[in-house]
N, C-alpha and C positions, 0 to 999 in steps of 0.2 A: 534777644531782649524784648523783642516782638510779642512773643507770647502770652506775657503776662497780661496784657491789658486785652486781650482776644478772649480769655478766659472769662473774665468782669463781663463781657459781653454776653459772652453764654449763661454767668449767672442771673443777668437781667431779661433773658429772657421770659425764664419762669413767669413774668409778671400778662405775656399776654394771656388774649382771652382762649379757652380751651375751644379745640376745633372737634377734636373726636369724645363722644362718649360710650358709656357702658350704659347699661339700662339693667339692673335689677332688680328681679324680684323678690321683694322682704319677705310676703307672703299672700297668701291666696285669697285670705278673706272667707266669708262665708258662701260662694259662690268660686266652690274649685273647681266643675264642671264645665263653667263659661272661661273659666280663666285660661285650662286649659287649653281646650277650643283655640282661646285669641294665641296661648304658647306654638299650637302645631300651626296655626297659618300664617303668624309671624317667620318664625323659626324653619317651618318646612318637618321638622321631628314627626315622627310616629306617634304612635296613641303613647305607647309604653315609654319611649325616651322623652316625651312632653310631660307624661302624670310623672314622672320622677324628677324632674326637675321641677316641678310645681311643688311636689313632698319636699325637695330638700331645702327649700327658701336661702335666701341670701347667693342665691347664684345667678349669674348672667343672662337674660336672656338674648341677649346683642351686644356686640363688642364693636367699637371701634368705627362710630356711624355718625353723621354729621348732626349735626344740633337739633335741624326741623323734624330728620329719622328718628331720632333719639323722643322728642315730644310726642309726635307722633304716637309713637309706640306704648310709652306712658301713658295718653290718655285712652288708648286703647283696653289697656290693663286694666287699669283703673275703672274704667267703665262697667270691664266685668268682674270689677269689686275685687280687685287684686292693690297688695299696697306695694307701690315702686319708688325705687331710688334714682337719679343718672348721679350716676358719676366720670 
């Protein structure tokens, strides 16, 4: 009978604060060139696996990275005129 109220617990967790995000790229912006750039020195990627994830937008370019990594990385993007999301 234990159980049931263990459960309620785990649903109240949802309410903390997120510790890991995602960082994506919406899009490149008018400057794909720079953006790229910041995708392979982030990322570590090659010329060709960075330019395709810049073409295909709305994909990740960081998973699972703590909050200040996650800003970080954003305003990096951003800088070079790329539009990002964290989530």
């Amino acid at each position: 009978m234990m159980a049931g109220p263990a459960g309620g617990d785990a649903a109240g967790g949802g309410a903390e604060e997120q510790t890991e995000f995602d960082v994506i790229l919406k899009a490149a912006g008018a400057s794909k060139i720079n953006v790229i750039k910041e995708v392979r020195g982030i990322t570590g990627l090659g010329l060709k696996e960075a330019k395709e994830l810049v073409d295909a937008g709305g994909k990740a370019v960081k998973e699972g990275v703590d909050k200040a990594e996650a800003e970080d990385i954003k305003a990096k993007l951003e800088a070079a005129g790329a539009e990002v999301e964290l989530k």
